[in-house]
N, C-alpha and C positions, 0 to 999 in steps of 0.2 A: 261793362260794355258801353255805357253813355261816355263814360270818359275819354274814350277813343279819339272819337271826332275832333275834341275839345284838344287832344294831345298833338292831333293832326297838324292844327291852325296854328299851334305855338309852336309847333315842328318849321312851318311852311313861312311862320313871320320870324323865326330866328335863322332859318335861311336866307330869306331876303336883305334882314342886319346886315349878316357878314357879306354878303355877294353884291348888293347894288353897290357900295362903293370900287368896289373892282370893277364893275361896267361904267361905270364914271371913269375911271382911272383909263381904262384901253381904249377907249376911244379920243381921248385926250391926249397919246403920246404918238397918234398919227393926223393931229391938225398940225394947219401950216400957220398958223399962228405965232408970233415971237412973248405970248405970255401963255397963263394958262386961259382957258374957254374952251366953255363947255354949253352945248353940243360944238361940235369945230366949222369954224365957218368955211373951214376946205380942207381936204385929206394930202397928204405931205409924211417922209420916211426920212424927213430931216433929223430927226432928234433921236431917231436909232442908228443912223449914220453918225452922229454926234457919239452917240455914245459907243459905240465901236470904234471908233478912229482918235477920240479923243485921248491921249495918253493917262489922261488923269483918271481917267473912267475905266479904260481897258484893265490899267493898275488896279483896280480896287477892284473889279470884277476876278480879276486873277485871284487876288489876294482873300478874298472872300473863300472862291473855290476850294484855294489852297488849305484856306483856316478850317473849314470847313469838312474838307476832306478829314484832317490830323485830327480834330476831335471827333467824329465819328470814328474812327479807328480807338483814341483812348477811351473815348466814354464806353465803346461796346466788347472793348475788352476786362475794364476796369469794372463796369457796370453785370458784365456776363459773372465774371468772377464772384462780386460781389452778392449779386441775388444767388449763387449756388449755395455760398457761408452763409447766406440768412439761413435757409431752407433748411439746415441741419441743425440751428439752436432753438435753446426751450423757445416757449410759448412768451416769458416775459424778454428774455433776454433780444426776443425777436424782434419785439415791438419795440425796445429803446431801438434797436441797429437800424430798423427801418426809417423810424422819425429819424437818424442822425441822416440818412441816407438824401431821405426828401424834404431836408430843411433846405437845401436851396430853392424850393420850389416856393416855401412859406416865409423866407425872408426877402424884403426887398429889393431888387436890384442896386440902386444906391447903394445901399448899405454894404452890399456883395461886392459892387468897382471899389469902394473906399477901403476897403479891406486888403485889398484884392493889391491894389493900387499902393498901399504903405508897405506892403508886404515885396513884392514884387522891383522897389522902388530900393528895397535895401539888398536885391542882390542882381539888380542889375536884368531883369527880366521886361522892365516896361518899354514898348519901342520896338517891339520886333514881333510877327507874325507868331512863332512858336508860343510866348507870354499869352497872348491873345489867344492862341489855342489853349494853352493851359488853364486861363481863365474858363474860357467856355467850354471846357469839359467839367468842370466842376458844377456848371450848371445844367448841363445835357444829361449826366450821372442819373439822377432821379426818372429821366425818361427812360433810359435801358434798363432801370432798375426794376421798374413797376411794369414794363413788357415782360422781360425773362422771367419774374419771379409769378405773375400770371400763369406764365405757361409751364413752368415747373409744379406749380400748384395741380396742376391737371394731370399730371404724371405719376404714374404708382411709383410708390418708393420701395416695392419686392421687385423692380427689374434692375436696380441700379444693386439691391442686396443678393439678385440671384447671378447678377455678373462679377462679383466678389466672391461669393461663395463657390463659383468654376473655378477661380484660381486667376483670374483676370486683374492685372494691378489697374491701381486707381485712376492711372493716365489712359488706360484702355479703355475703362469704362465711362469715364469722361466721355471720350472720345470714338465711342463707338455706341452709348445707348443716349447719356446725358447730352451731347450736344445735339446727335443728330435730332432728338423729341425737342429738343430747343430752339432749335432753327428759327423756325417759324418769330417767336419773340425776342431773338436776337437782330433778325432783319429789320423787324419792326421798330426797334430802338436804335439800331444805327439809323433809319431813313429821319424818327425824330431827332437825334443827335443832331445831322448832320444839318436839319431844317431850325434848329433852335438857335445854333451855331448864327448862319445864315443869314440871319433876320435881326443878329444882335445887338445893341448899336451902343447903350448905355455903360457896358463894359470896354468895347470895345474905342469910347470915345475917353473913357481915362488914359489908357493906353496905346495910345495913338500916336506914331511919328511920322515924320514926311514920308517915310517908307513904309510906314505899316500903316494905312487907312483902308478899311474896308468899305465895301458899297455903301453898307447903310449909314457910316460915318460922312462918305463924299459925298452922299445926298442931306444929311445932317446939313451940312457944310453947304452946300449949296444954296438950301433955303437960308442958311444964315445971314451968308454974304452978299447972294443976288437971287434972282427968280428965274431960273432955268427950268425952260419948261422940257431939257435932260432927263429932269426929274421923275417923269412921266412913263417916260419909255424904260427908265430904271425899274420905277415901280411895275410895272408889269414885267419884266425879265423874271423878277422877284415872285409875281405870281406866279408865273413858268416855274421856274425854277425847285417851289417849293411845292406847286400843286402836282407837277408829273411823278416825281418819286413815293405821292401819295397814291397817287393813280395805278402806279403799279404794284404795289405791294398790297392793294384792294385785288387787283385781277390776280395778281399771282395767287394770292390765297383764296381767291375764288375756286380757281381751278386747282388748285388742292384738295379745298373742300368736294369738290364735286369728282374729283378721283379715286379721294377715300370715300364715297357714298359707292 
């Protein structure tokens, strides 16, 4: 019971880590300032104007979405799949497939583009949106992995043997006990997929052509070359962007939760 308190205050200062530099950040991508400064010596929609109209920007914002969109679809297909074949082998055999599963989570990034990048290099895959998708589902994988096999963990495995035992084939029963009790941590790891994807930039900056640059690459690129205070109003889109699909899938399973009560 003493611990509480004490849990509270590392609860409330590792929230403020992650969250004051986003209150820095939004208030900085509506000064009228031509650098960055911070508090802003006057308010100004110049630099989201910028970045909507800009083609360079609009392009990578596209390009992001698009990437984004495609590996959430292969990680939560690839990933659903996967966590079900865990769920039916032994006890050891399980636990090598799992670490094979979430070693992208435990090896470096570098290490992941270089690979990635030699490979992709000999058949003609680096330079285009799709590669780049391709890439970042291999690292999104581990997210839908350890959501769907969560929630399959919670599931009696006498309802998926009593819908066989009726006489039900195994795409039925998939499909009518197995995914619907899955839902729940298939959403969950598409919304990570797609935020992992998103936010990529280290992969993504191997594989990069004038045609395929994403957000985080064009702002990469931006600090490199000059100081666009663009940058700014990017980075909050980016908060948007990553925090609403979190938002919702907090409330939707809320209101799950409180339906099934």
């Amino acid at each position: 019971m003493t611990a509480r308190p004490w849990l509270k205050i590392v609860a409330v200062l590792v929230g403020l880590f992650l969250t004051v530099p986003t209150l820095v950040v939004i208030p900085m991508s509506f000064s009228s300032a031509k650098t960055f400064r911070f508090p802003p010596g006057g308010w100004s929609l110049e630099w989201y104007e910028r970045l909507f109209t800009s083609p360079e920007w609009t392009t990578a914002i596209v390009n992001s979405l698009q990437v984004g969109v495609i590996t959430a679809v292969l990680a939560t297909v690839l990933g659903t799949a996967a966590a079900i074949g865990v769920t039916t082998l032994g006890e050891r055999a399980k636990g090598l497939a799992v670490g094979f599963l979430l070693s992208p989570i435990i090896i470096p990034n570098i290490l992941i583009a270089l690979v990635i990048f030699t490979t992709f290099l000999r058949i003609g895959l680096t330079g285009s949106l799709f590669g780049i998708a391709l890439a970042h589902t291999a690292l999104a994988l581990p997210f839908v992995v350890i959501a769907v096999t969560a929630r399959l963990q919670g599931m009696d495995p006498a309802l998926r043997k009593a819908g066989g035992s009726l006489g039900a084939p195994p795409f039925a029963v998939f499909r009518k006990i197995t995914l619907p009790l899955a839902m729940p941590g298939v959403l969950s790891g598409a919304v990570l997929a797609f935020i992992s994807s998103f936010d990529e930039v280290v992969i993504s900056l191997f594989l990069q052509s004038p045609t395929a640059i994403t957000l985080p690459v064009q702002m990469f690129n931006s600090v490199t070359v000059q100081i666009d205070p663009t940058i700014s109003a990017a980075s909050s889109l980016m908060v948007l962007v990553v925090s609403v699909p979190i938002l919702l899938a907090q409330v939707v399973g809320a209101r799950r939760g409180s339906r099934g009560k």
